[in-house]
KOLSEKE-613002 format. One record per atom (N, C-alpha, C, O): x negated, y negated, z negated; atom name; residue in three letters. Coordinates in Angstrom, 3 decimals, decimal comma. Example, Ala and Ser with C-alpha at 12.3 -4.5 7.8 and 13.67 -1.06 7.14 Angstrom:
2
((-13,190 5,690 -7,800) "N" "ALA");
((-12,300 4,500 -7,800) "CA" "ALA");
((-13,200 3,300 -7,800) "C" "ALA");
((-14,236 3,319 -8,465) "O" "ALA");
((-12,850 2,250 -7,080) "N" "SER");
((-13,670 1,060 -7,140) "CA" "SER");
((-12,900 -0,030 -7,870) "C" "SER");
((-13,409 -1,138 -8,039) "O" "SER");
This chain:
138
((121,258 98,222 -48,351) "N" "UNK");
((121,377 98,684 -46,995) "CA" "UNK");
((120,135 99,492 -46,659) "C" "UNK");
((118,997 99,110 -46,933) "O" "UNK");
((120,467 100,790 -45,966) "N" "UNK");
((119,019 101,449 -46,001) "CA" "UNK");
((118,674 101,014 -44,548) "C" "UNK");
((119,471 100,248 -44,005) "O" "UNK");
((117,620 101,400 -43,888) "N" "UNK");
((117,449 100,936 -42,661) "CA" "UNK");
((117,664 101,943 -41,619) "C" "UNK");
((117,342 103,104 -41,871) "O" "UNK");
((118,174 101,639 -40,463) "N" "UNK");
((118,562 102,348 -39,488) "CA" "UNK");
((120,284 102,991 -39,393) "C" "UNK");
((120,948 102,816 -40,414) "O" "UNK");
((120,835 103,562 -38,450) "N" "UNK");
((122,056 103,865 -38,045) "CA" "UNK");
((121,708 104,968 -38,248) "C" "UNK");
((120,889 105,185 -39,141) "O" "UNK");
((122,321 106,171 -37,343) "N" "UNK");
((122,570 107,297 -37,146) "CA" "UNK");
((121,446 107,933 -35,957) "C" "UNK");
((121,201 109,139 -35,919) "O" "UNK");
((120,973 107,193 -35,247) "N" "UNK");
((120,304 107,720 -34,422) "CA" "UNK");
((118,475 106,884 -34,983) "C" "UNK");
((117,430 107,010 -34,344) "O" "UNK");
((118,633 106,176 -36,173) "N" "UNK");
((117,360 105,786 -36,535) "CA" "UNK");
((116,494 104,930 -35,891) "C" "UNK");
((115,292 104,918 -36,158) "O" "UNK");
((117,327 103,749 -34,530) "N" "UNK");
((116,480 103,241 -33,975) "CA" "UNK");
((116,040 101,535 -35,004) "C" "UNK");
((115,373 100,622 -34,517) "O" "UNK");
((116,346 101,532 -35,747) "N" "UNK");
((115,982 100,330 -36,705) "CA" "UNK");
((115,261 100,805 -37,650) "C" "UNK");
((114,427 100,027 -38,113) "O" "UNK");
((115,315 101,789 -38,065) "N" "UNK");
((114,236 102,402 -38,983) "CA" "UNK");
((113,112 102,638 -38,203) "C" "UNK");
((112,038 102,225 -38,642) "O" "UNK");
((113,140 103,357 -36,879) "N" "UNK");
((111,713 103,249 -35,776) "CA" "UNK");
((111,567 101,276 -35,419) "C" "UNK");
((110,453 100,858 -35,101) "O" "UNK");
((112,402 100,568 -35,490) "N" "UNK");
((112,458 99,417 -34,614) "CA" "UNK");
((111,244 98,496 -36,150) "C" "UNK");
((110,368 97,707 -35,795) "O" "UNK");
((111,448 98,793 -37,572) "N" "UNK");
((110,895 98,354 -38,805) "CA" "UNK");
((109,560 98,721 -38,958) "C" "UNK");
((108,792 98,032 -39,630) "O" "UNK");
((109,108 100,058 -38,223) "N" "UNK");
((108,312 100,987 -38,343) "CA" "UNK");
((107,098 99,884 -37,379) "C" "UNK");
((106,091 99,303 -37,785) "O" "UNK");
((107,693 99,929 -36,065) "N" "UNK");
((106,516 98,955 -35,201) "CA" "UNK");
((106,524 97,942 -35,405) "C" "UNK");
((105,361 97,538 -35,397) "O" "UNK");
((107,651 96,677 -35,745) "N" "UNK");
((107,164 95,657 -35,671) "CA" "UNK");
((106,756 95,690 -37,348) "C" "UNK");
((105,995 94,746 -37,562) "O" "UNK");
((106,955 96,280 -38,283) "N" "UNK");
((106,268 95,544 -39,639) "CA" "UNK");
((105,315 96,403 -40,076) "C" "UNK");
((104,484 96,229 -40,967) "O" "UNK");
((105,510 97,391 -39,342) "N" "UNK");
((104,023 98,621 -39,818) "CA" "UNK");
((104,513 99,340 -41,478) "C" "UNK");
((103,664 99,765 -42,261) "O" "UNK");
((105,634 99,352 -41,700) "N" "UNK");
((105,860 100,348 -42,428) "CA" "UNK");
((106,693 101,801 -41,967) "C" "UNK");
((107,685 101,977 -41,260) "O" "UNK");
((105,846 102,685 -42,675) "N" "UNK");
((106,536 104,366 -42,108) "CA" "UNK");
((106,477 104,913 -43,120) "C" "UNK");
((105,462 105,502 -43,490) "O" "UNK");
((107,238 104,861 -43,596) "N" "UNK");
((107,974 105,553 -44,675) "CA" "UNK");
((109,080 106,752 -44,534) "C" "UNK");
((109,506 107,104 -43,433) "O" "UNK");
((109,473 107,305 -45,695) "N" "UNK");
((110,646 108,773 -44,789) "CA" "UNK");
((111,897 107,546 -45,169) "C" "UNK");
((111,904 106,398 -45,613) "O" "UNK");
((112,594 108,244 -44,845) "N" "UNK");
((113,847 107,733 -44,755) "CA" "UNK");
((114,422 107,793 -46,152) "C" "UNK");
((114,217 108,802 -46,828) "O" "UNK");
((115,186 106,700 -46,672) "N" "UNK");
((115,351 106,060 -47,800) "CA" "UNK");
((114,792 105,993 -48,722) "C" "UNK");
((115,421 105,694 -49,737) "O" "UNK");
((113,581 106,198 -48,795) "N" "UNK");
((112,553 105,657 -49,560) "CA" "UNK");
((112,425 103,863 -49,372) "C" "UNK");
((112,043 102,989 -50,151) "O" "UNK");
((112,651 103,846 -48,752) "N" "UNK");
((112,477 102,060 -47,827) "CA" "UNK");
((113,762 101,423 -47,763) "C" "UNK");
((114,497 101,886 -46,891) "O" "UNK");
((114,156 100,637 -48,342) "N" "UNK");
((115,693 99,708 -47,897) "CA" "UNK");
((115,679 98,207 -48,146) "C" "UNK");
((114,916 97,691 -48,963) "O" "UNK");
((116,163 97,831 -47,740) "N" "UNK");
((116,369 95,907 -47,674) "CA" "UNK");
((117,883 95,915 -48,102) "C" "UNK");
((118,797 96,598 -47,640) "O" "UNK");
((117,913 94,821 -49,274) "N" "UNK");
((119,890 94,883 -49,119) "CA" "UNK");
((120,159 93,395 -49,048) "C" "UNK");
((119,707 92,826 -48,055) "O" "UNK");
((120,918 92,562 -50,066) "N" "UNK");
((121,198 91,089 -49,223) "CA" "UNK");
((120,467 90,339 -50,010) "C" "UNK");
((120,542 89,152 -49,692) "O" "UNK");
((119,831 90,538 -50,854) "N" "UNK");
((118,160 89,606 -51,850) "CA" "UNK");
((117,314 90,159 -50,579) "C" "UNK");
((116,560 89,191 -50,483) "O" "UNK");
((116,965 90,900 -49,689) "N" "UNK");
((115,420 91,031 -49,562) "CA" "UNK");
((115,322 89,344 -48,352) "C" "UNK");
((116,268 88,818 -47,765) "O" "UNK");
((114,244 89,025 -48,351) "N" "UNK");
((113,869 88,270 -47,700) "CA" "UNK");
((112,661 88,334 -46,873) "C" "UNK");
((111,645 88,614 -47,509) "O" "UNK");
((112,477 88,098 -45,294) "N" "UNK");
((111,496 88,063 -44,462) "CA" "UNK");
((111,335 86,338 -44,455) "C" "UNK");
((112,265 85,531 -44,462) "O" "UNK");
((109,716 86,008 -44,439) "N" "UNK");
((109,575 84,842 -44,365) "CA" "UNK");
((108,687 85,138 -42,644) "C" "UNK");
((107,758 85,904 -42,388) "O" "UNK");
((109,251 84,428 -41,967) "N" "UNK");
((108,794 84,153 -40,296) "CA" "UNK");
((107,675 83,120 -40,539) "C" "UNK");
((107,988 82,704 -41,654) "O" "UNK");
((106,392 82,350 -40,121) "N" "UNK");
((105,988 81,571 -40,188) "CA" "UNK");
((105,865 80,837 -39,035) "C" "UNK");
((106,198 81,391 -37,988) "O" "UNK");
((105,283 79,222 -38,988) "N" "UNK");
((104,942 79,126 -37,988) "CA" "UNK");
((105,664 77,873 -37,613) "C" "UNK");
((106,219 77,287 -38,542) "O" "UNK");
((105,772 77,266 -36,203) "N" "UNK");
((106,339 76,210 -35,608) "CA" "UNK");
((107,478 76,921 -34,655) "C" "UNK");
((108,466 76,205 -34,491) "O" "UNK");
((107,506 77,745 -34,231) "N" "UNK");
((108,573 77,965 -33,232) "CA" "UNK");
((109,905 78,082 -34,259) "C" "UNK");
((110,091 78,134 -35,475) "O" "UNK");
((110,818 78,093 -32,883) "N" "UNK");
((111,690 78,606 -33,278) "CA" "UNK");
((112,566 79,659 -33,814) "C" "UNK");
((113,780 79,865 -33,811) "O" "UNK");
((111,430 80,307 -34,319) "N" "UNK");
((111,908 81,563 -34,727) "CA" "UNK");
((111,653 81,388 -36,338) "C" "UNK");
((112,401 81,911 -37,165) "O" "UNK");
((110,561 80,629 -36,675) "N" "UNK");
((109,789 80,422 -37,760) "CA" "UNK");
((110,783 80,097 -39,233) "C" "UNK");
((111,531 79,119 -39,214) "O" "UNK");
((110,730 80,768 -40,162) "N" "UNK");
((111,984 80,491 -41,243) "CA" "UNK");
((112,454 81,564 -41,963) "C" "UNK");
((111,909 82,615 -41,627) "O" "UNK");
((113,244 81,667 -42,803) "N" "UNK");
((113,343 82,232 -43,790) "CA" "UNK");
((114,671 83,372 -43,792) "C" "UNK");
((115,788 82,918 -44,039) "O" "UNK");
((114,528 84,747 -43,534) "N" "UNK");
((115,578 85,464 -43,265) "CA" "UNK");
((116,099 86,685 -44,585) "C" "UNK");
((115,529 87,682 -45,028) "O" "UNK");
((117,038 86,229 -44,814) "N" "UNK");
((118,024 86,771 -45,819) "CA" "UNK");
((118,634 88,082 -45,823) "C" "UNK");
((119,627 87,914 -45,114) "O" "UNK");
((118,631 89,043 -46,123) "N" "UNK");
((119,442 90,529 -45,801) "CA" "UNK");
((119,065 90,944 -45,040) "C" "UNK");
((118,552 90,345 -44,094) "O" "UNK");
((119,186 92,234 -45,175) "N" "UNK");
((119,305 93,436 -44,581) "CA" "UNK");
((119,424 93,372 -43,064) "C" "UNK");
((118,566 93,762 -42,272) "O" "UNK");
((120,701 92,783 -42,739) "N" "UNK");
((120,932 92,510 -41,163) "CA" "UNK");
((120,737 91,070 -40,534) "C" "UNK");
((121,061 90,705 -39,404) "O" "UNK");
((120,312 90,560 -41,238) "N" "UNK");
((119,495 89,392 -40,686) "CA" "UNK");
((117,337 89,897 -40,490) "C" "UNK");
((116,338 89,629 -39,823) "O" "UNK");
((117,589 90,332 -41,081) "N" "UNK");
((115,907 90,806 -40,934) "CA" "UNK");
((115,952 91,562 -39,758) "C" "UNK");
((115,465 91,155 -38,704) "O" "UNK");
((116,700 93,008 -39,926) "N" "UNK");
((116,904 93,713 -38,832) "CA" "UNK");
((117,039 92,847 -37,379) "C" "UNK");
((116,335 93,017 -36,384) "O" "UNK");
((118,049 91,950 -37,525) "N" "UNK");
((118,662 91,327 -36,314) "CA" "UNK");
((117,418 90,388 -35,582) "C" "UNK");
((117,364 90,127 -34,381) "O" "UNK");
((116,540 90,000 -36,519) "N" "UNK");
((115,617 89,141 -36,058) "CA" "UNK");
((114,417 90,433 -35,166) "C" "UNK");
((113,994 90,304 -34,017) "O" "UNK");
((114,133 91,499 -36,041) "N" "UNK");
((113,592 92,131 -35,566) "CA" "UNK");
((113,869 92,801 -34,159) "C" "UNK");
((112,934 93,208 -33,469) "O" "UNK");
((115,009 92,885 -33,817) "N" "UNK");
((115,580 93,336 -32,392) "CA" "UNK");
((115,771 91,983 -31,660) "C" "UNK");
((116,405 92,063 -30,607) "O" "UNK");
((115,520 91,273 -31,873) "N" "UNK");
((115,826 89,885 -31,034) "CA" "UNK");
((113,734 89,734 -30,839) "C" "UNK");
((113,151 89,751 -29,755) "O" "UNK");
((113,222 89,633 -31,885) "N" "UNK");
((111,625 89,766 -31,007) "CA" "UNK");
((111,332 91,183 -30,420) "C" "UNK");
((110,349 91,119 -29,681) "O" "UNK");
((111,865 92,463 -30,502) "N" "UNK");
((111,495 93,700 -29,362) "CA" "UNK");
((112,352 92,985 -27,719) "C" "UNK");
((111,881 92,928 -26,583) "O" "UNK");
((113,357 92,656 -28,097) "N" "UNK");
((113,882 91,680 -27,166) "CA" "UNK");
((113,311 91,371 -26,219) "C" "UNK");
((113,241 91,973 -25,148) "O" "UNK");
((112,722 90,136 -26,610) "N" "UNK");
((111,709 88,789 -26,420) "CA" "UNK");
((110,637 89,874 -25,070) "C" "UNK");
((110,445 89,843 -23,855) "O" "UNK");
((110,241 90,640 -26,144) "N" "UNK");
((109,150 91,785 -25,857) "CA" "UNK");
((108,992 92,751 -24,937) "C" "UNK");
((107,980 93,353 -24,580) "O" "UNK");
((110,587 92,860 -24,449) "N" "UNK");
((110,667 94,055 -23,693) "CA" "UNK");
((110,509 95,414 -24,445) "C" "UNK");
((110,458 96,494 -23,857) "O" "UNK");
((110,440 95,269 -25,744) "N" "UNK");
((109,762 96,371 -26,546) "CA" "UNK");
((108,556 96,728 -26,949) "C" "UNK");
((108,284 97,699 -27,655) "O" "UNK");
((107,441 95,525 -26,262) "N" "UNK");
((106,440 96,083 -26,409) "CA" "UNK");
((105,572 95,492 -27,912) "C" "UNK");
((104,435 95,872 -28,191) "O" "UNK");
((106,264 94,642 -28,647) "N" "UNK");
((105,605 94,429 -29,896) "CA" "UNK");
((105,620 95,317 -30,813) "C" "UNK");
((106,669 95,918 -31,047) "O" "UNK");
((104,545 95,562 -31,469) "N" "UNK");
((103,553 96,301 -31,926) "CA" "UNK");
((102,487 96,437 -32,886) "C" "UNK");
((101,299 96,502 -32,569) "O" "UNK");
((102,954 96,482 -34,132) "N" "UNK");
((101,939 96,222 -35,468) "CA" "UNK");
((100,932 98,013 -35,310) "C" "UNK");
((101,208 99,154 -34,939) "O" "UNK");
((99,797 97,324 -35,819) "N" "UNK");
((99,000 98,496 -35,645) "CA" "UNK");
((97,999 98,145 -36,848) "C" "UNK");
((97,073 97,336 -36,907) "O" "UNK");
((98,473 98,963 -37,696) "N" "UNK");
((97,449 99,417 -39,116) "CA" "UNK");
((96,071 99,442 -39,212) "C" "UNK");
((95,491 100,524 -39,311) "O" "UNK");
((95,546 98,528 -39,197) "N" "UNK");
((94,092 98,893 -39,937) "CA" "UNK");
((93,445 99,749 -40,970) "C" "UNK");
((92,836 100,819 -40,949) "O" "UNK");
((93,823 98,832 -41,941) "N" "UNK");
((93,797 99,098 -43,539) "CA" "UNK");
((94,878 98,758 -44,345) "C" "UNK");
((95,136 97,576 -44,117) "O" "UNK");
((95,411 99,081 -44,930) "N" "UNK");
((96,104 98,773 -46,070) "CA" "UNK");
((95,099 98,281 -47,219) "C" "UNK");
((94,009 98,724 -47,582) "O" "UNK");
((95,659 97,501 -47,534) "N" "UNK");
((94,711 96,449 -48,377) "CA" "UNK");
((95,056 97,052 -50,209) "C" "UNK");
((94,220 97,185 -51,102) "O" "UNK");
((96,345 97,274 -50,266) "N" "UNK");
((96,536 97,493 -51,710) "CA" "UNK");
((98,040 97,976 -51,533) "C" "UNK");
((98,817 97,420 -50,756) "O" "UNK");
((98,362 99,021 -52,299) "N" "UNK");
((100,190 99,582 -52,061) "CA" "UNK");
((100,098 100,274 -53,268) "C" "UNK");
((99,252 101,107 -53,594) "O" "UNK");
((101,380 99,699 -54,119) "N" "UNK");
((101,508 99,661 -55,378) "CA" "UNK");
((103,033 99,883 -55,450) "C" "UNK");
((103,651 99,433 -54,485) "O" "UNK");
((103,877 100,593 -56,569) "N" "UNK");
((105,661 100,637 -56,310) "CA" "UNK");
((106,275 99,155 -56,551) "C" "UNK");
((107,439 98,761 -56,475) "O" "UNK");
((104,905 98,383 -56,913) "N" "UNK");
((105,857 96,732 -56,594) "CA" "UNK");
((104,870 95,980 -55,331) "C" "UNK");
((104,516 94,804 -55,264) "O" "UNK");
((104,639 96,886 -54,573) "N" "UNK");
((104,013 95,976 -53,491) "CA" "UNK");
((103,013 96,796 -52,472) "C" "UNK");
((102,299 97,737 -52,819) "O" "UNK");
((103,102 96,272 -51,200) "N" "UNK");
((102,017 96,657 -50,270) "CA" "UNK");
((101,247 95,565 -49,484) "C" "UNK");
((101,941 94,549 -49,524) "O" "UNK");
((100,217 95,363 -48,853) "N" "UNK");
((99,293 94,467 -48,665) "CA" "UNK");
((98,597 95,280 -47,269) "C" "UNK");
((97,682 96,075 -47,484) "O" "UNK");
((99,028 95,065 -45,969) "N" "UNK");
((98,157 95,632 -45,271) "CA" "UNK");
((97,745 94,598 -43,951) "C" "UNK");
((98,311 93,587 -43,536) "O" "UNK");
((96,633 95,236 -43,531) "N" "UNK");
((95,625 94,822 -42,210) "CA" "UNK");
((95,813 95,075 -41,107) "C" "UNK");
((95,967 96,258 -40,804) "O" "UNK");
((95,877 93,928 -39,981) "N" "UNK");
((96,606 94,961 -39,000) "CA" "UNK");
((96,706 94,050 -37,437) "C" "UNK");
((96,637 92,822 -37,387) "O" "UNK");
((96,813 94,612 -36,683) "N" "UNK");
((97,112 93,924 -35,294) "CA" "UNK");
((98,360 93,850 -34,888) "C" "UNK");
((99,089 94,794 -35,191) "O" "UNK");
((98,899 92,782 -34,146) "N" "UNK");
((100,106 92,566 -33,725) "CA" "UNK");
((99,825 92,400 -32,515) "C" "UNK");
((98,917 91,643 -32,170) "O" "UNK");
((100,688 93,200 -31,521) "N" "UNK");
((100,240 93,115 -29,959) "CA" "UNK");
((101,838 93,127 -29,711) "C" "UNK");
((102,737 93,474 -30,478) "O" "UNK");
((101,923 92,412 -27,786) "N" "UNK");
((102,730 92,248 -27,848) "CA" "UNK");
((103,097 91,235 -26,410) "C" "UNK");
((102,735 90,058 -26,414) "O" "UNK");
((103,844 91,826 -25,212) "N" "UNK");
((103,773 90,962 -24,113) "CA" "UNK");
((105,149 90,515 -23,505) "C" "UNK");
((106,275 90,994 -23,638) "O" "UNK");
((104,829 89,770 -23,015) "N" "UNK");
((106,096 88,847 -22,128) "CA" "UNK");
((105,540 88,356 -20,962) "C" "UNK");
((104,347 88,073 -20,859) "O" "UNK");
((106,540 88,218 -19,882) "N" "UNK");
((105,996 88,183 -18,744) "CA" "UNK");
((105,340 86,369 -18,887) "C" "UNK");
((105,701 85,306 -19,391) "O" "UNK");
((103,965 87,019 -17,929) "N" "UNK");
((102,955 85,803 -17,840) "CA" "UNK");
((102,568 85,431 -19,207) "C" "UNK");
((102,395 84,251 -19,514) "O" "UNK");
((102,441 86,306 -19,959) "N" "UNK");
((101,506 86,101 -21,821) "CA" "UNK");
((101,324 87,464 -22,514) "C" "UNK");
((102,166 88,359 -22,449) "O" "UNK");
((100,363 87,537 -23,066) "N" "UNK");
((100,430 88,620 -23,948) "CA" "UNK");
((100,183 87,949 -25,262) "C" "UNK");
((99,529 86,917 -25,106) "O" "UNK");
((100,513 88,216 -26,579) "N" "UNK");
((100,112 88,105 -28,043) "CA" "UNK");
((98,987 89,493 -28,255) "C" "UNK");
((99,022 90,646 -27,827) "O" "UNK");
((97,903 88,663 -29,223) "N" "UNK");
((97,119 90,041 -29,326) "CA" "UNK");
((96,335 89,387 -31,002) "C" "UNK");
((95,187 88,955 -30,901) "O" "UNK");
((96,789 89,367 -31,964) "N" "UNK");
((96,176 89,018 -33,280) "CA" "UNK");
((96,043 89,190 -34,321) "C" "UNK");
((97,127 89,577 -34,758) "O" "UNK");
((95,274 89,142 -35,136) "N" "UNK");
((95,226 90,233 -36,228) "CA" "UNK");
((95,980 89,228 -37,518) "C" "UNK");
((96,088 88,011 -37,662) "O" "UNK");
((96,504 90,653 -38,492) "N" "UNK");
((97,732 89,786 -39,201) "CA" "UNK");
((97,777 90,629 -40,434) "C" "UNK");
((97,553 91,837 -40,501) "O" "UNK");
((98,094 89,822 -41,388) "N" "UNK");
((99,020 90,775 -42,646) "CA" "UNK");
((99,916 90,192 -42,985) "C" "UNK");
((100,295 89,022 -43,053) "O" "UNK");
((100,488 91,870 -43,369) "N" "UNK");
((101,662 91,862 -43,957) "CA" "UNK");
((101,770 92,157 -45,217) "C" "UNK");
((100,970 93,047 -45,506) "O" "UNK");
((102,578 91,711 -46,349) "N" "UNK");
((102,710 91,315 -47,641) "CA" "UNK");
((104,426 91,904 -47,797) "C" "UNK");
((105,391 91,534 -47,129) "O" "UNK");
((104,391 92,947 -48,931) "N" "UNK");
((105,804 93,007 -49,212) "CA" "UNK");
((105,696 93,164 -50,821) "C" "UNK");
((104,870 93,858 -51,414) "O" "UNK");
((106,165 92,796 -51,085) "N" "UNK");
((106,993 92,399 -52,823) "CA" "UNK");
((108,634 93,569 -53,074) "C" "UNK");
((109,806 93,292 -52,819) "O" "UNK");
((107,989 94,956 -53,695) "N" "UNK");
((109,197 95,869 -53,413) "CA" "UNK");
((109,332 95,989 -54,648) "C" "UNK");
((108,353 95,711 -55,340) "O" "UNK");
((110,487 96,403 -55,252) "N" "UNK");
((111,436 97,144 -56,400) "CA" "UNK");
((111,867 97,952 -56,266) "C" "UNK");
((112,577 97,842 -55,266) "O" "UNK");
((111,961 99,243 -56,842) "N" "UNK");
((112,617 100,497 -56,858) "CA" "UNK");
((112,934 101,124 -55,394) "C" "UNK");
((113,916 101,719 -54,949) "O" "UNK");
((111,530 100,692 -54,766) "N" "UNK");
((112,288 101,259 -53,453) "CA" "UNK");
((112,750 99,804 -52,571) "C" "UNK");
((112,983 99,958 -51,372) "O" "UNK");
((112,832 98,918 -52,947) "N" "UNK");
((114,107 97,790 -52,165) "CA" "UNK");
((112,833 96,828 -51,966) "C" "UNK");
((112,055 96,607 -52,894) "O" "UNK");
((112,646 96,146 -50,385) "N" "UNK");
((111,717 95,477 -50,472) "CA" "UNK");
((112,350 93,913 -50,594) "C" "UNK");
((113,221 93,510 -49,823) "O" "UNK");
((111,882 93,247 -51,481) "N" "UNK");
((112,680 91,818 -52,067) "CA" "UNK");
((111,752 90,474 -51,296) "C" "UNK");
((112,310 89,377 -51,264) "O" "UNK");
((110,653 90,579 -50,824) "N" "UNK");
((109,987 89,635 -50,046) "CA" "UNK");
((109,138 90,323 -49,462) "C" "UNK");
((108,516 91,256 -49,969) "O" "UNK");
((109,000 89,748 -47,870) "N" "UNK");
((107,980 90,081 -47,023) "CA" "UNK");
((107,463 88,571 -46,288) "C" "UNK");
((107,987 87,625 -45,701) "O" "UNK");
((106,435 88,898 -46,618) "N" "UNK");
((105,350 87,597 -45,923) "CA" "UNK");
((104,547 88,068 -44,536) "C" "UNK");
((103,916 89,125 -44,497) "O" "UNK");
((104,647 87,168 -43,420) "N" "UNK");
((103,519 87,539 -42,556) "CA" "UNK");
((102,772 86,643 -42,035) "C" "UNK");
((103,335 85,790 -41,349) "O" "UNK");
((101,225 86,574 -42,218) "N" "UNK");
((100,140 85,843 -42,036) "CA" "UNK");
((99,512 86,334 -40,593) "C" "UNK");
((99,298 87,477 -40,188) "O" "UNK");
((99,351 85,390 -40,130) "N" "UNK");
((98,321 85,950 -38,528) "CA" "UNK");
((97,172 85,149 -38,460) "C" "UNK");
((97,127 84,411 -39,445) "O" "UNK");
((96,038 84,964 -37,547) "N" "UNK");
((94,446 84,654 -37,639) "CA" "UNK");
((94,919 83,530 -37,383) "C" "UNK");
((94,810 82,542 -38,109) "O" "UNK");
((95,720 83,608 -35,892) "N" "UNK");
((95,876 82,066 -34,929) "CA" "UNK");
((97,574 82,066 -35,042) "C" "UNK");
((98,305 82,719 -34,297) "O" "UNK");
((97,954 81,333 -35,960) "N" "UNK");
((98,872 80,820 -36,112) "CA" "UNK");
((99,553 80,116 -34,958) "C" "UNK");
((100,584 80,487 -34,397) "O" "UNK");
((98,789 78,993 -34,674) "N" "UNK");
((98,949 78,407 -32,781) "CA" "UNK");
((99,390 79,195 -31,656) "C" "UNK");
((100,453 79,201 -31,036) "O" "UNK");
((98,456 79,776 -31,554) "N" "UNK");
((98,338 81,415 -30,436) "CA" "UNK");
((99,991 81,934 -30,610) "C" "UNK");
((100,880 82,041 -29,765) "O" "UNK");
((99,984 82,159 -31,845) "N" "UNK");
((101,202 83,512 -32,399) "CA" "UNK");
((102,542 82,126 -31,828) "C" "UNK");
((103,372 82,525 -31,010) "O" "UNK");
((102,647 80,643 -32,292) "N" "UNK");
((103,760 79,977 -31,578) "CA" "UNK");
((103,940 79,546 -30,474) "C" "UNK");
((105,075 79,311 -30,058) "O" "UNK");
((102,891 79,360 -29,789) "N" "UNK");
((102,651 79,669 -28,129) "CA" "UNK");
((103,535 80,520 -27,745) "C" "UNK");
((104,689 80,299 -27,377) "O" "UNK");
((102,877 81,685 -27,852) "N" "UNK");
((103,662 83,094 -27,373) "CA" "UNK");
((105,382 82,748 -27,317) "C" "UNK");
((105,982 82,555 -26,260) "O" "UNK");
((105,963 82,718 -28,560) "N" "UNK");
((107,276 82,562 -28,717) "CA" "UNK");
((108,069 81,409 -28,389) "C" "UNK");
((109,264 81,415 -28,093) "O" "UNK");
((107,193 80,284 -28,476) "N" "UNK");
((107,706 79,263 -27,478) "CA" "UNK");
((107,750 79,133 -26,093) "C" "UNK");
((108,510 78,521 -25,343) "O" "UNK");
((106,990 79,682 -25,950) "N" "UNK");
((106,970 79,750 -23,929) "CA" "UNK");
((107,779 80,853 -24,111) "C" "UNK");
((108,821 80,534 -23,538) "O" "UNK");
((107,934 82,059 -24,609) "N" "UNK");
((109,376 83,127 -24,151) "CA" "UNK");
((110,685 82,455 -24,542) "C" "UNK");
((111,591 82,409 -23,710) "O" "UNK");
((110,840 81,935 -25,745) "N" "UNK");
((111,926 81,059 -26,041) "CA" "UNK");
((112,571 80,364 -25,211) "C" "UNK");
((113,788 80,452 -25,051) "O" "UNK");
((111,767 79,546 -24,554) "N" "UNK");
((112,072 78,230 -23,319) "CA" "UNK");
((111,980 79,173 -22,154) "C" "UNK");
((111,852 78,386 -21,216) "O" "UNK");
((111,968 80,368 -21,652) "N" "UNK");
((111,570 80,741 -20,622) "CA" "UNK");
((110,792 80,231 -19,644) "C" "UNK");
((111,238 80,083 -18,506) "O" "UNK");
((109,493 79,894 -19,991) "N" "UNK");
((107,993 79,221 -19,217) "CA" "UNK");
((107,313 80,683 -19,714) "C" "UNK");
((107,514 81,381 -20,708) "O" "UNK");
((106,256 80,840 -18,347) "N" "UNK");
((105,181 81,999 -18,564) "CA" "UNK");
((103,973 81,683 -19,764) "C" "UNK");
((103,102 82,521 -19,999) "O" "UNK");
């Protein structure tokens, strides 16, 4: 599955929340790739395909109002079986903002990314956030 429709808003929607920008089909997820969520909330867990990754990803711009937001530091290491980068995750809901620095880890093949990992500073902080939007509390 490559990413995005016809008008490309999942390929822009992949772009902010995971901080990859890539051209278009150079980058695809099909039903092996896997996003690992971390964490205590309920969001936290292990997502399978193409449109389960996607789907999770539009369910936290959601959350967000749109405003979550990976922002590149450094790239740590990007290799055709892998990228490793540095980076901030920002990101608000009414009565909270998320603001923490994070990497992201992808494990790619031919183009197809087969695992993505994401690590943040304050782990706590990062399930806060999503538990109080989850439960609707500020």
């Amino acid at each position: 599955m490559g990413i995005g429709g016809a008008d490309g808003s999942d390929r822009l929607l992949v772009s902010r929340v995971l901080g990859i920008s890539l051209p278009p089909r150079e980058l695809s997820f099909d039903e092996a790739s896997v996003l690992h969520f971390p964490g205590d909330s309920g969001l936290a867990g292990r997502y399978q395909g193409g449109d389960a990754i996607v789907g999770l990803l539009r369910h936290l711009a959601g959350l967000t109002d749109g405003t979550l937001e990976f922002t590149n530091v450094r790239v740590i290491a990007a290799a055709a079986s892998g990228l490793a980068m540095l980076g901030r995750l920002r990101g608000r809901r009414p009565g909270g903002w998320l603001d923490t620095v994070t990497v992201h880890l992808f494990k790619c093949d031919a183009g197809t990314v087969r695992e993505a990992w994401l690590f943040y500073h304050d782990q706590h902080d990062v399930d806060r956030f999503w538990e109080a939007r989850l439960n609707g509390h500020s």
